[in-house]
C-alpha positions in Angstrom: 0.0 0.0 0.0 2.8 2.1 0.1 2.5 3.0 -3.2 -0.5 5.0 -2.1 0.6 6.4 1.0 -1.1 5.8 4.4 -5.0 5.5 4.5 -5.1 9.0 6.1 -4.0 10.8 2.5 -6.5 9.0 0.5 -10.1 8.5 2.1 -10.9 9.9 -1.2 -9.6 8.7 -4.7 -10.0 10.3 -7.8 -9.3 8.7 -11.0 -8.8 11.3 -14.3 -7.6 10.7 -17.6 -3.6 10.9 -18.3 -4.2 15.0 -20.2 -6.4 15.9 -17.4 -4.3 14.7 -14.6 -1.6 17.0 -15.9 -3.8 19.7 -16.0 -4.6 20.0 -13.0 -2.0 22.0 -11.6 -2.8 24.7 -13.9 -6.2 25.0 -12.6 -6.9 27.2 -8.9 -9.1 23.8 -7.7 -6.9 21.6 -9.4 -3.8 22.6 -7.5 -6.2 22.6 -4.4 -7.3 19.3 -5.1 -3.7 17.9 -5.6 -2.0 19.4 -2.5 -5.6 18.1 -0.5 -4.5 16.2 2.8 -6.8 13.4 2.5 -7.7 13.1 -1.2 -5.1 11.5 -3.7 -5.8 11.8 -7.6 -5.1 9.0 -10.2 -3.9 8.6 -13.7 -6.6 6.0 -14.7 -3.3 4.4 -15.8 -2.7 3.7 -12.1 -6.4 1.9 -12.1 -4.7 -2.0 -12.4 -1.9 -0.9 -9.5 -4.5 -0.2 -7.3 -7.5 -2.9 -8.2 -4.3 -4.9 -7.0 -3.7 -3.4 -3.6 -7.5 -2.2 -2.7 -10.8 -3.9 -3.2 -13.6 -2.1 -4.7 -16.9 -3.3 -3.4 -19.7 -3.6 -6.2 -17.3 -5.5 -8.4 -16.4 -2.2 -10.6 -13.2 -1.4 -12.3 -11.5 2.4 -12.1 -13.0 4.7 -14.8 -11.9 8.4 -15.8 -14.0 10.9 -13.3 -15.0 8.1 -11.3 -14.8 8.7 -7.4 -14.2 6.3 -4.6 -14.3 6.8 -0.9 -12.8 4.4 1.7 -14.4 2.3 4.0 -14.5 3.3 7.2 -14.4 -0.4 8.2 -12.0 -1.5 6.4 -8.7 0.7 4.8 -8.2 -2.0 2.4 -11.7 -1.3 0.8 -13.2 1.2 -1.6 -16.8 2.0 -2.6 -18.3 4.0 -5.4 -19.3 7.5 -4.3 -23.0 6.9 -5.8 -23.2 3.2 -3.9 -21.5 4.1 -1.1 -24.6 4.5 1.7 -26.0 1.5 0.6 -22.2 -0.3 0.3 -21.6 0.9 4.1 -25.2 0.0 5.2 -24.6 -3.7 3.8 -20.6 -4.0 5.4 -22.6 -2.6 8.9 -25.0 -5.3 9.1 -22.4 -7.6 8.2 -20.2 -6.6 11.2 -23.3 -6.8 13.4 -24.1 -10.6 12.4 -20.4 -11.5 12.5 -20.4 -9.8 15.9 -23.2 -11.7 17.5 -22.1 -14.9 16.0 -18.7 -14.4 17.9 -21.4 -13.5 21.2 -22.9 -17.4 20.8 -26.3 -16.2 18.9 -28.6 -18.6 18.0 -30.9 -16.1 15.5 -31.3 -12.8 14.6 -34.0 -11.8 12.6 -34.4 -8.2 10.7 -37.8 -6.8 11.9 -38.1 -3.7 10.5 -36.5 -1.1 8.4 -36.4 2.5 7.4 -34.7 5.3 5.7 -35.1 8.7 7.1 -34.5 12.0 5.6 -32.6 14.4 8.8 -33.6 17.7 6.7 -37.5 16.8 6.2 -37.9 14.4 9.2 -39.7 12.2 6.7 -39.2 8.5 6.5 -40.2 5.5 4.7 -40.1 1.8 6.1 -40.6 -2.1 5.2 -41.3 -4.5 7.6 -40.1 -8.3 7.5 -42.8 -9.5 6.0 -41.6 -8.0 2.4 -44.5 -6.9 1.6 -42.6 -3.5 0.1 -42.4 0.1 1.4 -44.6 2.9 2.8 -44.4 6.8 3.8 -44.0 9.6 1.4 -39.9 10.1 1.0 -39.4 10.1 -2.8 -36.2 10.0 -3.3 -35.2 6.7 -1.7 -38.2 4.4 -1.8 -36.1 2.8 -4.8 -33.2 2.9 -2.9 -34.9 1.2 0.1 -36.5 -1.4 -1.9 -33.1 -2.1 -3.3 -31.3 -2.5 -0.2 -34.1 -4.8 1.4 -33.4 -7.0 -2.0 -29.3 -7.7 -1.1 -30.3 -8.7 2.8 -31.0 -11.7 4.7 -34.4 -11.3 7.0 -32.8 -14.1 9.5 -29.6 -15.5 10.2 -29.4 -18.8 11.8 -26.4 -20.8 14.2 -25.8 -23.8 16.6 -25.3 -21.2 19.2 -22.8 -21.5 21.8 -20.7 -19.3 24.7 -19.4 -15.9 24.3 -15.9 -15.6 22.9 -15.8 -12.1 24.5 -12.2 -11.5 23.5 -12.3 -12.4 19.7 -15.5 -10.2 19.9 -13.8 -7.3 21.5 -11.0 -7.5 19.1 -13.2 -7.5 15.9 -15.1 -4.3 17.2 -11.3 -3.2 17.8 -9.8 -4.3 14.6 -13.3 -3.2 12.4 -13.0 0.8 14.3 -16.5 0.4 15.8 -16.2 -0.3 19.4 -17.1 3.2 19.9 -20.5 2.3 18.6 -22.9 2.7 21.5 -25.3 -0.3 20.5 -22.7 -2.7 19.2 -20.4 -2.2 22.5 -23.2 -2.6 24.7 -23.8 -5.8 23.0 -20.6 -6.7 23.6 -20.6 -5.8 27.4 -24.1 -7.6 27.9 -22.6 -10.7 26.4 -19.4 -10.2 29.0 -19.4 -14.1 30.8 -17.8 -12.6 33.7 -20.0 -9.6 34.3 -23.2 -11.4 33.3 -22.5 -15.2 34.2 -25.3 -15.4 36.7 -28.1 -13.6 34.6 -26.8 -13.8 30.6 -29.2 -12.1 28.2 -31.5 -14.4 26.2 -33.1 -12.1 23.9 -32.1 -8.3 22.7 -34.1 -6.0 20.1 -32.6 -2.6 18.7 -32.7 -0.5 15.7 -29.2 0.5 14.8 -28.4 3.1 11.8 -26.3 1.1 9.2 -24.8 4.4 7.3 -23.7 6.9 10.5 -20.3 5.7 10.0 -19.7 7.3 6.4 -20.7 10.7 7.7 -17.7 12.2 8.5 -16.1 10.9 4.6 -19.4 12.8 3.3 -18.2 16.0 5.0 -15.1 15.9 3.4 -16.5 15.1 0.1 -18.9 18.2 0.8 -16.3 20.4 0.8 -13.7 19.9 -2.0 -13.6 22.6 -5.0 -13.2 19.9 -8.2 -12.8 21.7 -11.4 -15.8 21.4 -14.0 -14.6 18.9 -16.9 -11.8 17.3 -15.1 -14.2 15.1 -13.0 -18.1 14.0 -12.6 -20.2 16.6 -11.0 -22.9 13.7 -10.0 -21.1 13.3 -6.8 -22.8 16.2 -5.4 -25.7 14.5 -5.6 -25.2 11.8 -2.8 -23.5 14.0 -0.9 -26.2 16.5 -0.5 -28.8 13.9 0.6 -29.3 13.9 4.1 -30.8 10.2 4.6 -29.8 7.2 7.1 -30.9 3.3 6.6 -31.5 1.7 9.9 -32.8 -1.7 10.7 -34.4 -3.4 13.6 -32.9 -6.7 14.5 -34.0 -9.1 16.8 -30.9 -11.1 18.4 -31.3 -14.2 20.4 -28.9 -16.1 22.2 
């Protein structure tokens, strides 16, 4: 990863074509954009060098103007800037499964679900029962409806005894034991704290995309030059929505 520098200097990547790339530094926002902290910009020539050293969730190869942000799960991983809530929402859920398998849970079961817009207080939901979406958010009953489509509604295992340590050390090593439901979990699942009285049964909604937030932000604020890059990314970055599920854990 060296090639690329440290995760720090490129949460955001930019791929450009080989003429544009050099042209940036005669551009005001393209000089900006090179000398940014925590963006680096590509010659697509680059794209094989870093589809080597970085995965790209979706399956996607680097194109000219494209835009990728990092995971903030993983700095090893790399999402389109268009599929990136949904991306995040998917590698969340996946953490919180892989979690409560490491806690001994038998089944956890998605009850509900919902995106809601911060800026309107609107939100629209589907149940567990798949039988689609209601409220009156436009913009993201497709995306919802597409999301529900790429999930499980129920996870099953044998069960068994907290490995608190190997749990602890994924929330650790995945840069999410700050997460107030997740580390919760973790301490209610704690065989020395709760050997006497171990919890059975534990329902919360959790918000899958909060973690990409502070990536957003950043992307918020950069000055990109008109016809060296996409403008589209504005788009995603201006929506204000959060997918959350309700999920039913049992141990």
């Amino acid at each position: 990863m060296e090639l690329f520098g440290p995760a720090y200097e490129r949460r955001i990547v930019l791929f450009t074509d080989s003429n544009n790339f050099y042209q940036l530094k005669n551009d005001d926002k393209g000089r900006e954009l090179l000398i940014n902290s925590q963006v680096k910009v590509l010659d697509i020539n680059k794209s094989d060098d870093f589809k080597n050293s970085f995965k790209i969730l979706g399956g996607i190869a680097p194109t000219s103007e494209m835009m990728l942000v990092i995971s903030p799960f993983d700095d090893l991983v790399y999402m389109e800037i268009s599929e990136a809530k949904n991306l995040v929402a998917l590698e969340k859920l996946g953490c919180t499964i892989q979690l409560s398998q490491y806690l001994g849970a038998k089944y956890i079961k998605i009850l509900s679900g919902k995106i809601h817009d911060k800026e309107t207080n609107q939100s629209i939901h589907f149940d567990g029962t798949y039988k689609g979406v209601k409220g009156d958010l436009d913009i993201s009953k497709r995306e919802l409806l597409n999301f529900k489509d790429k999930i499980s509604l129920e996870t099953t295992f044998n069960g068994g005894e907290p490995e608190y340590e190997i749990a602890k050390a994924f929330l650790i090593d995945k840069r999410i034991i700050g997460d107030v439901f997740l580390s919760k979990l973790l301490e209610m699942r704690n065989p020395v704290k709760t050997k006497s009285n171990p919890i059975k049964n534990f329902t919360q909604e959790i918000c899958l995309t909060e973690n990409l937030q502070n990536t957003l932000d950043i992307v918020a604020k950069l000055s990109i030059p008109l016809g060296f890059f996409s403008a589209n990314y504005k788009t995603f970055v201006k929506e204000k929505t959060e997918i959350s599920l309700t999920i039913q854990i049992d141990f």
